[in-house]
N, C-alpha and C positions, 0 to 999 in steps of 0.2 A: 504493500500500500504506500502512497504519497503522501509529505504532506500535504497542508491544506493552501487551496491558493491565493494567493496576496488578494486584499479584497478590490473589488471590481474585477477580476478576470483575467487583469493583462498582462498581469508579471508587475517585479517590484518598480516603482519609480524613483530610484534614487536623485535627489538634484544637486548634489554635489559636483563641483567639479572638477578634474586633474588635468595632472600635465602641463603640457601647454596652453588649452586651454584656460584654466587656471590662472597662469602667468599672466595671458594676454587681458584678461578680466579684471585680475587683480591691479595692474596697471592702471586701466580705463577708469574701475570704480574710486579712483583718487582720484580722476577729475570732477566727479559727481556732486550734485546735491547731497545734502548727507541728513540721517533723521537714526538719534540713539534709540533704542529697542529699550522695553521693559525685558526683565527677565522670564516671565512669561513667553512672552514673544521669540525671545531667544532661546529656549528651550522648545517653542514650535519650531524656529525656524532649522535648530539641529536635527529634529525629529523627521523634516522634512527632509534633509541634506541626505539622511541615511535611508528614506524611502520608506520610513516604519506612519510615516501619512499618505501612502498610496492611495488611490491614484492623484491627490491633490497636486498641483504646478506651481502651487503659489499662497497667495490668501486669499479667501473669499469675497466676492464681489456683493452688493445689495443683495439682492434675487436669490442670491446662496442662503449669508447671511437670514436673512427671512425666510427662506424654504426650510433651513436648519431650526429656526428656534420653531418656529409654528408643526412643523412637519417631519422633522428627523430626517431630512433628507437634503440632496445636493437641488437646484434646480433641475438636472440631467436627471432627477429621480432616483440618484443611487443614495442610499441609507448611507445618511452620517449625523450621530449625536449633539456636537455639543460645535458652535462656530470657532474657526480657527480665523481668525482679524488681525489685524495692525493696526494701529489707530496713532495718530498725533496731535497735536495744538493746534487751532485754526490758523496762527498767523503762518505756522509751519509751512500747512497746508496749503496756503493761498499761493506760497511762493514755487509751489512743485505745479510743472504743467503734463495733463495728459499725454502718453506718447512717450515721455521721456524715461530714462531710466536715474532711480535713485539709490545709494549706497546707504544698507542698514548697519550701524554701529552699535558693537558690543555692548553694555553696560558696563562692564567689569574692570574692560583696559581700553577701551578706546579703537581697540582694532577692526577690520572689516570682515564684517559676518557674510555679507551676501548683496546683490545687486537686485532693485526690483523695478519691472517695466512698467510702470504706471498706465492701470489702464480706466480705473475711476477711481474719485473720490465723493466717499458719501457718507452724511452724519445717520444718526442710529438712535433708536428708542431704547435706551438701556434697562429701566426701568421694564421696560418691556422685555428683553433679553433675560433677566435676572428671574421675572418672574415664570420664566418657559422655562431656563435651565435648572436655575436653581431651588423653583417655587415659593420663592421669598426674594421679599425687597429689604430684609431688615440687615442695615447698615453693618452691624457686628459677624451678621457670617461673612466668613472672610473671599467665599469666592465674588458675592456681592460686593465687596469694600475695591476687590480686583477692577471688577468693572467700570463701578462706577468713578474711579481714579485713571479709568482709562481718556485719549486725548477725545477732542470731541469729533474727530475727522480720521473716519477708516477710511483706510489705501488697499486698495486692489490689485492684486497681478501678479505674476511670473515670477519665479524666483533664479536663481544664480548663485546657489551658495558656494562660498570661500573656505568656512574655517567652521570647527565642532568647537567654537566656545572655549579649548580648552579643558575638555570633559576626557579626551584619551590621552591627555598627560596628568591629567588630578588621577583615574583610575584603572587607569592601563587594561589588560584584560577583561577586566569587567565591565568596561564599556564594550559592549557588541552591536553592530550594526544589522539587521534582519536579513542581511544575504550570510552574515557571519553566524548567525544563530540557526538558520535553517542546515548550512555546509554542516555546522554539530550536531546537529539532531540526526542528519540522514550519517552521518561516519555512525554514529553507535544505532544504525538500523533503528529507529524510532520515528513513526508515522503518528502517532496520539501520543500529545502533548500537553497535558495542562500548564497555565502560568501560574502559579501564584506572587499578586500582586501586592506590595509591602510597601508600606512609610513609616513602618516601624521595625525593633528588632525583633525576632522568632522567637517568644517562647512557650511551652509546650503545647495548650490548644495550637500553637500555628504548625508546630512541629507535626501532631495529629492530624491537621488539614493536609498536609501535605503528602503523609502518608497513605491517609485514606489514597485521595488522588492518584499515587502509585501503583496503589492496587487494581486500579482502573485503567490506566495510561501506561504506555511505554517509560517513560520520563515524567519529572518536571522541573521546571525554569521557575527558579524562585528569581523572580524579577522588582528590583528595588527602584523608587524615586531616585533620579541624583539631584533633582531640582531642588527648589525653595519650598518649607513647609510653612507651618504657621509656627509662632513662637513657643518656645516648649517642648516641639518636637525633635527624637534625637538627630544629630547630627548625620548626611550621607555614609562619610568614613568611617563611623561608630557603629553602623547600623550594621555595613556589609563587614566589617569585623566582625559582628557577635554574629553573625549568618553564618560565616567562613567557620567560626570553630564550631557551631552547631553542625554543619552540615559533614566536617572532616570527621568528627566524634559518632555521631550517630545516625547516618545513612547508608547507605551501600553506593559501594561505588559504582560511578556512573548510573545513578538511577536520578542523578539530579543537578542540574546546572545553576550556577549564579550567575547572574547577568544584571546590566543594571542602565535605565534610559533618561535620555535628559530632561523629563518633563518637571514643572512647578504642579504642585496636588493645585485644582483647583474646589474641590473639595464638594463637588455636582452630587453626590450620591447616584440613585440612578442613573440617571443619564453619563455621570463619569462610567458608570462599571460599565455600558454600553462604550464608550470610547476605550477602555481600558480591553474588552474582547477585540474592537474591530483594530484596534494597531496590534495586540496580541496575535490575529491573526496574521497580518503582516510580515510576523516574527516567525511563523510556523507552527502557533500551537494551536493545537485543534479542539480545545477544551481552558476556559478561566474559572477557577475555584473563587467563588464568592460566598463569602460567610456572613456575619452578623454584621451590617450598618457600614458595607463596603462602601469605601472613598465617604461617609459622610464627617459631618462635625455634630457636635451638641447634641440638640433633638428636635433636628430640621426635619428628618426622616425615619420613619419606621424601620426597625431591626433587619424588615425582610423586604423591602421597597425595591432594593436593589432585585432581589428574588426576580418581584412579580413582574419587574419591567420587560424581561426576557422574554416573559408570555404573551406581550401589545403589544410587540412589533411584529411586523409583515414577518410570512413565515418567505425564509432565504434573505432573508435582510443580511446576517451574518452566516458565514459557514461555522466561524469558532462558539461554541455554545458553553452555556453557562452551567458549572460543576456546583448547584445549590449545596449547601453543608449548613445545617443549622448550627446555633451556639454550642460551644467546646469549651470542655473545664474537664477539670478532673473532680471527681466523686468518692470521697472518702468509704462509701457504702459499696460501690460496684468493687472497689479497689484497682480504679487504675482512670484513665480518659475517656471521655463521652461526651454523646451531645444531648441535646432535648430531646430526642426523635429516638435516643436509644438508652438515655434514663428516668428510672420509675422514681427518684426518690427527690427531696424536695431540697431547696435553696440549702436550708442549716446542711445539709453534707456535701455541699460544696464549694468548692474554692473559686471564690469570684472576686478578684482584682479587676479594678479599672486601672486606664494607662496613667491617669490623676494617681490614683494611689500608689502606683506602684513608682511613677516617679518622685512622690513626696518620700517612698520607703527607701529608694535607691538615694537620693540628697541628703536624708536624714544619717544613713549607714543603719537602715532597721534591716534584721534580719528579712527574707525574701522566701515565702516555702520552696521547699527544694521540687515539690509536685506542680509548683508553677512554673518554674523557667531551670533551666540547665546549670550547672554553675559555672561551668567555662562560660557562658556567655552572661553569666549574672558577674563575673572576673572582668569582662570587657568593662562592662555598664556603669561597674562600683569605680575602676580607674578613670572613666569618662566623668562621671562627678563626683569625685574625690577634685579630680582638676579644676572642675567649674566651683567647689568651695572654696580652692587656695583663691580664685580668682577674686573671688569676695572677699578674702581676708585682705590680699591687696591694694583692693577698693576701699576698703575700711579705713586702710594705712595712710593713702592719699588723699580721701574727700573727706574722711571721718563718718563718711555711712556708706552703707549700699547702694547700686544702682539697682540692684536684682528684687 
């Protein structure tokens, strides 16, 4: 059996460019207009470089834009989730003429991400975006806070990308691009694929999610954010750390791959885990494990929202499908890991940490059940904020308080 095919049909679109090419571009986009990228942006626009946004060219036009938030779909009618846009500041705006092409700038260091042929500009009902994607307008969820910070004039068109941001020099191997993830999967003969997707580190319900999975699939790709989270959340490097010794310790080998992509969470629930399958399949898996209150925040979204979304869309919208797993914890009564759906006994016999609590126990240095998280990767967690205390003492030293 094959894997599964990039979505829309046509094979991968990578827009990245080499070579000479490359040179010759790279040259040109320094005489350009120039417009800096949010980070966001820049994690779509790597995304695209590597063809893990097939079959996109660019950023969405109006007509997208609006067929995407109203309809889950491209205007061409092929199924896509959540708008991938560019936006800038009207005076920005005023100054870029149709036709032309404009150089997007990194945020980070100033360098050139990508070249874009300007083929309209058009303002947006955001307000109205927030409340399709996100189903709320309230300022404090943070994909909302994205938006509405965004400029007031989206740019449309073609892309030309230059450079990965600097994401396969922060984390070398683990940055994989979807022709490099599929070439892995076919060497160890694996056509079923789940990903499981993380913005935190594994521990043991994730560990159990993953396994179940295996049971099912040939493989899986635990596939990590590299992007920006919300504040609180661990660290990229910290994160594929306690992954790494989780998975060297207690997996079988080659039943499961790290990999790691450059998006920012925007933290959509639904509608993210729907984007979260359709670039997973891009990647070659042919299955995403989605558990309790995937990609959400707070309590925007019900536990299993993510679930029920899989079952409204058009049947063939995605080939990659969704691996539903209800809530995982461990049960002192069963004596060992479970979920709803396969334990009889009630809350008091079971160990239920939130990621709140478990990072106040990890800051604190409180002990952590060993039935909760592994300890080599509870070893990573406790040096990761052990560090961020000294940093407060520091802080102390120099302002006389905390900034924290």
């Amino acid at each position: 059996m094959a894997l599964v095919n990039p979505h829309g049909g046509e094979g991968l679109k990578p827009l990245l460019l080499e070579g000479e090419a490359h040179r010759a571009e790279l040259a040109r986009a320094k005489t350009l207009s120039r417009i800096t990228v949010s980070s966001r942006e820049k994690g779509d626009i790597v995304m695209l470089a590597q063809g893990g946004f097939t079959p996109l060219e660019g950023f969405m036009t109006h007509a997208d834009w609006a067929s995407v938030c109203d309809g889950m779909k491209l205007a061409s009618g092929l199924f896509w989730p959540i708008p991938i846009t560019l936006s800038t500041d009207s005076a920005s705006a005023e100054n870029l003429k149709i036709g032309n092409d404009v150089a997007l700038i990194d945020p980070d260091d100033g360098s050139i991400l990508a070249t874009l042929k300007l083929t309209e500009k058009y303002a947006i009902d955001k307000a109205h975006e927030c409340a399709m994607v996100f189903k709320t307008n309230d300022p404090e969820h943070p994909g909302v806070k994205m938006v509405m910070e965004q400029g007031e004039v989206n740019l449309a068109g073609s892309l030309k990308v230059l450079s990965l941001g600097g994401f396969p020099q922060t984390y070398g191997e683990l940055f994989m691009s979807p022709k490099e993830t599929r070439a892995l999967f076919e060497s160890y003969g694996w056509s079923k694929v789940a990903a499981f997707q993380t913005r935190n580190p594994m521990h043991r319900s994730h560990e159990y999610l993953a396994k179940v999975a295996i049971e099912i699939c040939d493989g899986v790709m635990i596939h990590s954010l590299l992007g920006n989270l919300k504040p609180g959340d661990i660290p990229a490097d910290v994160r594929t750390r306690a992954i790494g010794v989780l998975t060297e310790n207690y997996f079988v080998k080659k039943t499961v791959v790290q990999a790691g992509y450059p998006l920012d969470m925007r933290y959509a629930g639904p509608r993210e885990a729907l984007l979260h399958a359709l670039f997973r399949q891009n990647y070659g898996c042919s299955h995403l494990i989605v558990g309790r209150d995937h990609a959400g925040v707070g309590s925007y979204y019900g536990p299993f929202d993510a679930h029920h979304i899989f079952d409204q869309i058009p049947k063939g919208s995605l080939e990659t499908q969704a691996l539903k797993i209800d809530w995982t914890f461990w049960c002192y009564q069963c004596g060992g890991m479970a979920s709803a759906r396969t334990c009889p006994h009630g809350d008091e016999h079971r160990l239920l940490l939130s990621g709140t609590k478990l990072r106040k126990m990890l800051s604190e240095g409180s002990e952590v059940p060993a039935e909760f998280s592994r300890p080599e990767v509870l070893e990573v967690l406790r040096a990761y904020y052990a560090g961020l205390a000294e940093e407060d003492k520091v802080e102390v030293k120099l302002t006389g308080h905390s900034a924290r």
